[in-house]
Structures are given as structure tokens and as C-alpha cells.
N, C-alpha and C positions, 0 to 999 in steps of 0.2 A: 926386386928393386925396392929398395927402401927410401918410400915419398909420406909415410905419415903423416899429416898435416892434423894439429891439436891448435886450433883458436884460442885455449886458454892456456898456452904455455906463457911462459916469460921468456925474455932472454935480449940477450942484443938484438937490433936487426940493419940488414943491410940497407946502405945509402943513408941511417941516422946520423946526425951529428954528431962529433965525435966532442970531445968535454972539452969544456970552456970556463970564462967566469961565470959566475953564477949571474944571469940577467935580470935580478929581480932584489931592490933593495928598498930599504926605507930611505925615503929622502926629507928634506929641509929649508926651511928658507935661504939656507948660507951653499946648502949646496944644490939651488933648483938650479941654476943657470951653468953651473958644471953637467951637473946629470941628466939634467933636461935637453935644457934647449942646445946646449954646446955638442950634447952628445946626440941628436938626432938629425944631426948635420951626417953622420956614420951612417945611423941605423934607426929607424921608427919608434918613438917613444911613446909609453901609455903613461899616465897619469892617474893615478889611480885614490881620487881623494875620498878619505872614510872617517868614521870618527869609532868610538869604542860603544858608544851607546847606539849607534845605527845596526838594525835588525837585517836586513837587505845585505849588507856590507859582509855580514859572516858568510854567505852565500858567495855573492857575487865574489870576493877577492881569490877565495882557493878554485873558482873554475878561471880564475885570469888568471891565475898562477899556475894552473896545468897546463894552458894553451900556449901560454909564453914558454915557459920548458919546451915547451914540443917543435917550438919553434926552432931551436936549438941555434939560439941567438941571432935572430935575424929580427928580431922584436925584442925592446928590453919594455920592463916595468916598475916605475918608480913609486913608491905606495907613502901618501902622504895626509897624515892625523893633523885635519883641519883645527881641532882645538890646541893642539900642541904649537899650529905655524899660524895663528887668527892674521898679525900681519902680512904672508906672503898669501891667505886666501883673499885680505881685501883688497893686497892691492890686483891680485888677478878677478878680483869682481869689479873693480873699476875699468879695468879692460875689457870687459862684457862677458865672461865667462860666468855661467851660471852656479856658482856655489854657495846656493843657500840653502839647497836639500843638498845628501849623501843617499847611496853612493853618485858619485858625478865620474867618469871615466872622458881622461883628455887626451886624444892622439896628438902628438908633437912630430914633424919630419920638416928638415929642414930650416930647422930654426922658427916653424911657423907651426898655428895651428893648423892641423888636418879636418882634425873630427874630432865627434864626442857622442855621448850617451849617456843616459840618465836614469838612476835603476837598477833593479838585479833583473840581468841577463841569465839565460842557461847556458851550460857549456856551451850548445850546438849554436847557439849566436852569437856565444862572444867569439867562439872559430870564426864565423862568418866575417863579424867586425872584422876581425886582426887580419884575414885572408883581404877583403877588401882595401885594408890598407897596405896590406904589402904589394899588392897588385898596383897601387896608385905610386907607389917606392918602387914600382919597376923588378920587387918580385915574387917570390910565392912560398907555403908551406913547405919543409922537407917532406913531410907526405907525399905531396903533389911530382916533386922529383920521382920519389920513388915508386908511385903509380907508371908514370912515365917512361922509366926503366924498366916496367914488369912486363909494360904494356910492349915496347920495342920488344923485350927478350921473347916474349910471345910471339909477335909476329917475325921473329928470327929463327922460329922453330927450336929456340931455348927453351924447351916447358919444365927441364927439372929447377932451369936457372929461374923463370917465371913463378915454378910453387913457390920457392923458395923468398922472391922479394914479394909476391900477392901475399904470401903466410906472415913475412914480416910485417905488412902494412895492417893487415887485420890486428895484427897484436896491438899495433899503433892507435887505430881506428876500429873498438870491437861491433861499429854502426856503418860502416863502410861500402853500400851493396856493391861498389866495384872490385871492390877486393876479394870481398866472398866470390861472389860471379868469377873473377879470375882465378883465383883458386881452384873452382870445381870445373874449370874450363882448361886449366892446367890438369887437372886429374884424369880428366877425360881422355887429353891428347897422349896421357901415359900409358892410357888403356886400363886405371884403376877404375871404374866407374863405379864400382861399391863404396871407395872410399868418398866420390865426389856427391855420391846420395846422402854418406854421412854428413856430409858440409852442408851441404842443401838443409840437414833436417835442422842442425846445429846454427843456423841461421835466427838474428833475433827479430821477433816478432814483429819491434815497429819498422824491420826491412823487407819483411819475407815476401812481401807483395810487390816492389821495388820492378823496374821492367826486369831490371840486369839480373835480378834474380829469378824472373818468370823466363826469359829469354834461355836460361840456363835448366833452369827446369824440365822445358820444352827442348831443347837438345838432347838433354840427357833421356825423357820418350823415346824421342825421333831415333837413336841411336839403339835404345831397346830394340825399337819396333823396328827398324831397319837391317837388324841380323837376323831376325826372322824370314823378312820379307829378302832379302836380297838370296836365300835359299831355294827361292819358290821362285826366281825373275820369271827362269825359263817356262814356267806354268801359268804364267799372270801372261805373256806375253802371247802364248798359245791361246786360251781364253778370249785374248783379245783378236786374234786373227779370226777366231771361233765366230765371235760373237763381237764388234766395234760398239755395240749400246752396255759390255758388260761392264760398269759404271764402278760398281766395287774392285773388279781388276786393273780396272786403270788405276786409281785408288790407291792401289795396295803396289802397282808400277812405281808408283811415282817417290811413294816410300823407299822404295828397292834405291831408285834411282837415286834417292839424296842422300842414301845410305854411301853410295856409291864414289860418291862425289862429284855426280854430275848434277848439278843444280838447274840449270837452264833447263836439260832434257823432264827433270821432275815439273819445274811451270809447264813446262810443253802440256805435258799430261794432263797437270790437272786444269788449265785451260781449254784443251781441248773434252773433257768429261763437263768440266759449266756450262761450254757452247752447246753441247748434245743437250744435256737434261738439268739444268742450273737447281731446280729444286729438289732432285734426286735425296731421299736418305736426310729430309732437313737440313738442304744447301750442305751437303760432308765436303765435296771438293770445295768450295772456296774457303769451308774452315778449315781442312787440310792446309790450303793454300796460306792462309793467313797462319798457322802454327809454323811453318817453314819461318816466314816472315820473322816470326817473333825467335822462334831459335837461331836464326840466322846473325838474326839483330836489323834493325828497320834502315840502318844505312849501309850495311851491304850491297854491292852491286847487284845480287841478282836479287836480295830483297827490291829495290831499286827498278830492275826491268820488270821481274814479277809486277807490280804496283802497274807501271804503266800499262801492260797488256792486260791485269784486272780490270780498270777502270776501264781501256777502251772498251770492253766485252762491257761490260756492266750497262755504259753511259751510251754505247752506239744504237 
């Protein structure tokens, strides 16, 4: 089966936008009220006012002009040299709009202003900005689509269709912990689990601690550990008929059991070994208990009951 997943490929990816005009132009006094405000009555306008001598400006405008691309037209950006238009910046300072530093960044939707900001932004805020204002426009990043999509195809049991839009969004998004996570959780379901440790390692630094990446980490153990143990049930099981205080067999049950797919019957277990001896082995069962949790992911259902019948045990 050929599911290769390389982070640092290029190429198309599914559910991108497919090509447009170009959303991102110099604009003018003669033509702000075409391109502005006429045109954000369509689609959400930024404003992007700068001058040639502003130090900040060389920054800030090439990460507003990657985030607008990525948008793939659902945000335009109009880029406007305050010294070139002095007229249309005064007469928008007599409207209250603060333009007497650069850079000044103006969202326009609906003929009105939105928002604004002041300063050089980093890529990962000015996504934030433009995602907040497409949310307030009623709607959202093509990323977000296409998470969405990976994320159905997932739980559709599509996992080669899943690598395939999780690997595209990573290309999208190389900071993404949801896509990494779904990627190596597509790998998983394919029964690559070498490939999806490769992903896990290939993972960047300021994500790698991310839950969606621990949570995946912690699966990909539990699934080591859980072929082992799911060989031995019948011996863990004998043990414990042997001997109910054998605290590491229950232990190493319960592993089998998640291995298994039986989730509930794994809390059983390791519930019942906290009630017998809760300190046992440096509290192991209710970290056991808790690595389920986190591999599982914390709003899963049996994460979910798990939780409740911890806490009662814990609190009763």
C-alpha cells in the first residue's frame, strides 16, 4: 500500500482554491471606494496602509500577503503608500481612523469598518486577525474546510482519503498540530505505524508538545504495548483468577483490553486495581488510566465515563 506521507513535499492540495484574480492590489485615492468599500460589500477588505520608509511595514505586508493567498479569495487586500495618497489618508483621519504611525492595517466588510491593527504582526496573528474576521463575514479559512473534510473522511472510515486531505493541509499549515495528529492517526488506521512514528518525529518543535500530538503519541504506545499484551490475555486473566490483588495483571488486562477495542471493559480494570490498592507501583493504574484518556482524546465517550467513575473513586 502505497501511503508515503512527506510534510515537505509541494504540490496541489485537495479542497484548495482553485485560481482566481489575484486578491491583492495597490490601491489609490481615485480608486479606494471601488476597491474598498464598494468591494467589501462581496468579500472582507484589509487595508493595508504603509509607506517606503516604515521599518515594520517590510515585515508585516509579505505575511498579509501570504495569509490573503491562502485565503484563496475569500479576503482581498488593498496595499496603500500613505505618502503617495497624504489626501485620502487625511481625509480618513478626520474619520477617526488612526493614521499617523505605519503600518496601520484597516478591515473593511460591508461598506463599514470592521477592525484594525497597529504594527507588525507575525504570520500566526495576522491568520488569527483575518480568521476572526471571516468568522464575523459569516465565514472561515479554506484550511478550516479542509480540516473538516479530513476530519469527516476519518470518521467515515476513509483513512487512505483522510492521509491524503490531513497531508494536504500540513503542506498548507507546516505548524498545524491537527493535521500532523491526523495524519499519524490515519497512518495508524492503515496499520503503517512506522510510517506514523516517522511523522510524530518530523513534527516541529514549537508543536511537538501540542495535546493533539501527545494524544497521538500515547496511541501509537498503547498500540505497541497492546500487541504484546493482547498475546498474553489468556495468562493476565489466569493470574488474576490466581491471585485478584495481582495489580500488575490487571494492569497489563487492561492494555490487552484497549488493545482490543474494548474500552469500557479496559476502565473496568483499571478501576477496579485503584479501588484494591490506589498507590500500588506509584499510583501505575490511574496513570495507565489517564494515558487511555489522553490517547483516546479527553472528549471521547469513554474518555468521558472513564473521568466520571475516576473522580467518583477518587472524591467518594
Amino acid at each position: 500500500m502505497d501511503v508515503i506521507f512527506d510534510p515537505n513535499r509541494q504540490g496541489s492540495a485537495p479542497g484548495a482554491a482553485a485560481g482566481g484574480p489575484d486578491p491583492i492590489k495597490d490601491g489609490d485615492q481615485k480608486s479606494f471606494m471601488q476597491d474598498v468599500v464598494n468591494a467589501s460589500r462581496e468579500v472582507p477588505v484589509l487595508v493595508d496602509f504603509w509607506a517606503t520608509w516604515c521599518g515594520p511595514c517590510k515585515t508585516l505586508t509579505p505575511a498579509l500577503e501570504k495569509v490573503v493567498r491562502a485565503a484563496g479569495g475569500r479576503v482581498r487586500l488593498v496595499k496603500i503608500d500613505i505618502d503617495q495618497n497624504r489626501s485620502l489618508v487625511a481625509q480618513l483621519t478626520q474619520m477617526g481612523l488612526p493614521l499617523q504611525s505605519v503600518p496601520t492595517v484597516v478591515a473593511f466588510w460591508q461598506g463599514q469598518i470592521l477592525d484594525l491593527f497597529q504594527g507588525a504582526l507575525s504570520e500566526s496573528e495576522v491568520k488569527k486577525f483575518i480568521e476572526g474576521l471571516l468568522k464575523a463575514a459569516g465565514g472561515q479559512m479554506p484550511t478550516a474546510d479542509l480540516l473538516a473534510e479530513a476530519k469527516a473522511a476519518a470518521e467515515e472510515g476513509d483513512h487512505q482519503g483522510a492521509l491524503q486531505l490531513f497531508g494536504a493541509l500540513v503542506q498548507q499549515e507546516p505548524e498545524n498540530p491537527e493535521a500532523f495528529a491526523g495524519v499519524a492517526r490515519a497512518l495508524m488506521a492503515l496499520e503503517e505505524e512506522e510510517q506514523a512514528q516517522q511523522v510524530l518525529a518530523s513534527v516541529p518543535a514549537k508543536i511537538k508538545d501540542h495535546a493533539e500530538i501527545a494524544s497521538v503519541r500515547s496511541a501509537l504506545e498503547l498500540a505497541t504495548e497492546g500487541r504484546k499484551a493482547r498475546a498474553k490475555l489468556a495468562e493476565f486473566e489466569q493470574r488474576l483468577a490466581a491471585d485478584p490483588n495481582d495489580h500488575q495483571a490487571r494492569i497489563d488486562l487492561s492494555v490487552a483490553l484497549n488493545a482490543a477495542g474494548e474500552r469500557e471493559e479496559a476502565v473496568e480494570a483499571l478501576v477496579e486495581a485503584i479501588k484494591r490498592d490506589r498507590a500500588w507501583n506509584d499510583e501505575a493504574a490511574r496513570k495507565q488510566l489517564l494515558k487511555f484518556f489522553e490517547a483516546w482524546g479527553f472528549d471521547d465517550p469513554a474518555s468521558k465515563a472513564g473521568r466520571r467513575k475516576l473522580s467518583a473513586l477518587l472524591f467518594s
